[in-house]
N, C-alpha and C positions, 0 to 999 in steps of 0.2 A: 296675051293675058293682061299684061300693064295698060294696054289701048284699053279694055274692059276698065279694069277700075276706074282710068282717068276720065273714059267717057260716064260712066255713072256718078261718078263725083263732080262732073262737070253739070250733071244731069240734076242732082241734091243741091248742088250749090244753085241753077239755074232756078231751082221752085223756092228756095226761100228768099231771093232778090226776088223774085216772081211776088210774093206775099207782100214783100216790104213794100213796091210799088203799090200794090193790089189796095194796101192800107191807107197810103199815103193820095192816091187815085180815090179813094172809096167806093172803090169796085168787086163785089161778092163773086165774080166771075171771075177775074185774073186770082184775087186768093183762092176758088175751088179749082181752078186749073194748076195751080202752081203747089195746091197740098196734093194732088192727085199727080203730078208731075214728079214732086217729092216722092210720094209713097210708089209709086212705080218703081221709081231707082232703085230707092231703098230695099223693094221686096226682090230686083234682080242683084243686088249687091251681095243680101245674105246669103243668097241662090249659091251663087256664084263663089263667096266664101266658103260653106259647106262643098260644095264639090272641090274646092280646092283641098282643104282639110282631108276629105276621104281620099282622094287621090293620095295623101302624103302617107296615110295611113297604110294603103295597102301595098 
């Protein structure tokens, strides 16, 4: 479960370096890869926090 978070965190932190580049690059591609890179994590991270929660719950 801790390898989950770190790899998703690793994953969130990978796409907003991803943007900063992407900006400083001026490349529309590396920022739409790397907010879609972000929001992927981010949408297993919540995943993954909700089943944790209900797990505790029940």
């Amino acid at each position: 479960m801790q390898l989950m978070f770190v790899l998703i965190a690793t994953a969130v932190v990978a796409g907003f370096v991803g943007i900063g580049i992407g900006v400083a690059e001026g490349s529309a591609v590396i920022i739409l890869g790397s907010l879609v890179l972000s929001g992927v994590a981010t949408f297993f991270g919540i995943q993954l926090r909700r089943r944790i929660l209900s797990e505790r719950q029940s």
